[in-house]
TITORZA-988611 format. One record per residue: x, z, y of N, C-alpha, C in turn; residue in three letters; residue number from 1. Coordinates in Angstrom, 3 decimals, decimal comma, always signed. Atoms other than C-alpha are relative to their C-alpha. Layout:
N
X | Z | Y | X | Z | Y | X | Z | Y | ALA | NUM
...
***
This chain:
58
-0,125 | -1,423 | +0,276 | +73,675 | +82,073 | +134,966 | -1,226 | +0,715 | +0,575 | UNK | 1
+1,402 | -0,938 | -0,720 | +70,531 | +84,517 | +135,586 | +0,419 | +0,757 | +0,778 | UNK | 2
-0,486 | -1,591 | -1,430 | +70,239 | +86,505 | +138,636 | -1,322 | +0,265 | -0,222 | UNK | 3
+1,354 | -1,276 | +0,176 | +68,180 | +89,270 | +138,820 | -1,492 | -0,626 | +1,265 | UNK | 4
+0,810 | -0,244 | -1,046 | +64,660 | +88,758 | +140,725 | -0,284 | +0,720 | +1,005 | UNK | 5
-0,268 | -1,041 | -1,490 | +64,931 | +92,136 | +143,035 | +0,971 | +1,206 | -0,905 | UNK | 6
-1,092 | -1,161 | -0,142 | +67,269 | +94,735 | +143,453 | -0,682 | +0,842 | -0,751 | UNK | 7
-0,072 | -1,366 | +0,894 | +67,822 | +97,367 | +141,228 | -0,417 | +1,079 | +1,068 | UNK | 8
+0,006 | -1,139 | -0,939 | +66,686 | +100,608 | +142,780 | +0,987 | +1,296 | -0,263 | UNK | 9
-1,122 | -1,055 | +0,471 | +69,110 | +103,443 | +142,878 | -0,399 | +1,099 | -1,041 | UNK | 10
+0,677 | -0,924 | +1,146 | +67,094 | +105,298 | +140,105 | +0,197 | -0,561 | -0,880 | UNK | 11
-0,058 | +0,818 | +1,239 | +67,012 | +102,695 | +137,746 | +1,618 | -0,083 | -0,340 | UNK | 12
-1,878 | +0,369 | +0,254 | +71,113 | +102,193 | +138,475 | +0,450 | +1,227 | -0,186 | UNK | 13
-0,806 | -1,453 | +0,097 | +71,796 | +106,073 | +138,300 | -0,554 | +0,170 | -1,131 | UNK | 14
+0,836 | +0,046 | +1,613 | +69,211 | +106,330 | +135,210 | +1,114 | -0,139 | -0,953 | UNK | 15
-0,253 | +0,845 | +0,918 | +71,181 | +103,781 | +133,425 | +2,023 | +0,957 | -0,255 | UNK | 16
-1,509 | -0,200 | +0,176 | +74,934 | +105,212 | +134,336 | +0,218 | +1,979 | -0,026 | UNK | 17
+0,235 | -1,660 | +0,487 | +73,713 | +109,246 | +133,495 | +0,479 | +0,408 | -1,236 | UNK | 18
-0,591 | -0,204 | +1,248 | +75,498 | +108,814 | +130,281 | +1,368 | -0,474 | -0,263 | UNK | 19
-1,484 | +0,708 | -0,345 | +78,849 | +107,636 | +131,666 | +0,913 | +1,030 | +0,281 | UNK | 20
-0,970 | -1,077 | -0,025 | +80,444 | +110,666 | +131,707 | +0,613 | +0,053 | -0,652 | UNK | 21
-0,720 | -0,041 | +1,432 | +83,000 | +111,763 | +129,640 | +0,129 | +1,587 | -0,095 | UNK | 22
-0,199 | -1,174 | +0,116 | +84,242 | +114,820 | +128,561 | +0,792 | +1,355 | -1,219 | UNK | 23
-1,379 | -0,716 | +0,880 | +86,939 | +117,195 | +127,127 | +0,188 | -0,003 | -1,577 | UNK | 24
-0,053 | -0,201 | +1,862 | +88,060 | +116,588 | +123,142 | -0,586 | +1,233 | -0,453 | UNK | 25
+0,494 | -0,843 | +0,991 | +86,716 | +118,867 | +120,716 | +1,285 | +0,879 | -0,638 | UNK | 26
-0,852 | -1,071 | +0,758 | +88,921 | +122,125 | +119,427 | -0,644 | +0,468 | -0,862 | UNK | 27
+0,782 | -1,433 | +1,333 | +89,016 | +124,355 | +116,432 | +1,024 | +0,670 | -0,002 | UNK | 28
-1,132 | -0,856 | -0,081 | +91,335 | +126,872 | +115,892 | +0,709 | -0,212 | -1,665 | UNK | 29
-0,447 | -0,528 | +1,131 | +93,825 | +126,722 | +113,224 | -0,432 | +1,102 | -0,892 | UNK | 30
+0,260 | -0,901 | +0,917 | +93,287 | +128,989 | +110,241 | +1,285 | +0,902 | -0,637 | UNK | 31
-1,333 | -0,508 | +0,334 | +97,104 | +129,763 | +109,820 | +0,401 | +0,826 | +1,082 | UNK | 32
-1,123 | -0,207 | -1,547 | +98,559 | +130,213 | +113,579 | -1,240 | +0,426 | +0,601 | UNK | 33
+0,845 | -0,808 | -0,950 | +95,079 | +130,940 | +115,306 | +0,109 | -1,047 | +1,397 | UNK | 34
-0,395 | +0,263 | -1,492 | +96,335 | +128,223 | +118,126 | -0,904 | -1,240 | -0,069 | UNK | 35
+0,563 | +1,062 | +0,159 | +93,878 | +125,399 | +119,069 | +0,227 | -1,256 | -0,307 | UNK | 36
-0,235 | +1,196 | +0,627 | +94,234 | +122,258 | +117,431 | -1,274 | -1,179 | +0,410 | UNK | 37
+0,796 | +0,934 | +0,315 | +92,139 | +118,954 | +117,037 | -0,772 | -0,030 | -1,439 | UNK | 38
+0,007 | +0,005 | +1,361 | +89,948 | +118,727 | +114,220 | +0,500 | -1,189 | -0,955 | UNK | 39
-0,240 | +1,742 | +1,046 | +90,822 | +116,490 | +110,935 | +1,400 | +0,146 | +0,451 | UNK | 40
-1,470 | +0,897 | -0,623 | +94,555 | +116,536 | +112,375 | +0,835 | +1,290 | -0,516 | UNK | 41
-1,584 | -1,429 | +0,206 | +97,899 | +118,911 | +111,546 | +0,141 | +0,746 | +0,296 | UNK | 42
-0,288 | -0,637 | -1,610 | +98,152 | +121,488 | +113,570 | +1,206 | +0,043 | +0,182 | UNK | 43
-1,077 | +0,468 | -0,364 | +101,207 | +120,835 | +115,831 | +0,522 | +0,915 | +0,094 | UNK | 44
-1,103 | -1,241 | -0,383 | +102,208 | +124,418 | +116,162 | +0,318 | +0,279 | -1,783 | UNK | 45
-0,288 | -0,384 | +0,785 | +102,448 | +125,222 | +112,739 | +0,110 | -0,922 | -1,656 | UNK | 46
-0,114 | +1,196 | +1,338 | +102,084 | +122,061 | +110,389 | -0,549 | -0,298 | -1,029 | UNK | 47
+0,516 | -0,362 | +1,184 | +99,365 | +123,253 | +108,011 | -1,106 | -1,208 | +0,104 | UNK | 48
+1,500 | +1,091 | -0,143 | +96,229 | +121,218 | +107,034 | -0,620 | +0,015 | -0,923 | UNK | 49
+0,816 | -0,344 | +0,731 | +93,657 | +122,175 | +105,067 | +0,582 | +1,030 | -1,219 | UNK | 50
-0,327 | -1,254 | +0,233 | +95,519 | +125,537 | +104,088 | +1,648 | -0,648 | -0,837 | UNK | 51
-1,053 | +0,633 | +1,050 | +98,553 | +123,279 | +102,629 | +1,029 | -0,473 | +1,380 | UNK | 52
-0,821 | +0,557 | -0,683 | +102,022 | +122,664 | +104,798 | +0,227 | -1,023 | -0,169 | UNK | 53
-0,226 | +1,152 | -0,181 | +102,043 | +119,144 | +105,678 | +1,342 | -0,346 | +0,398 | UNK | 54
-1,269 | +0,560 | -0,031 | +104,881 | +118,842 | +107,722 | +0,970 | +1,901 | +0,768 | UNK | 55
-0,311 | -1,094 | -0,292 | +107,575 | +121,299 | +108,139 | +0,655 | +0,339 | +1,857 | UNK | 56
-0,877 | -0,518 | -1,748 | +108,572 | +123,296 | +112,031 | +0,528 | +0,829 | -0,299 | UNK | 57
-1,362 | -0,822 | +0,121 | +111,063 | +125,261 | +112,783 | -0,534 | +1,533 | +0,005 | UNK | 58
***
């Protein structure tokens, strides 16, 4: 198995893991209800999706 010739330096190892973040889903707002949703998806408060009731709530 290869081992490294010298140590990584903490620049090269923070460099490399500067894109390891993550970070909060993406919203849009409904167009019916106004309440944030996911895009591409149902919205859960009101059931519409692409101006057409998918599924019905109460």
């Amino acid at each position: 198995m290869p081992v490294p010739k010298r140590k990584t330096t903490r620049a090269s190892r923070d460099s490399r893991r500067a894109t390891h973040d993550i970070s909060a889903p993406a919203r849009s707002l409904c167009p019916q209800c106004h309440q944030p949703k996911l895009p591409h998806r149902v919205c859960p408060e009101c059931g519409y999706y692409d101006g057409k009731e998918i599924v019905e709530t109460e």
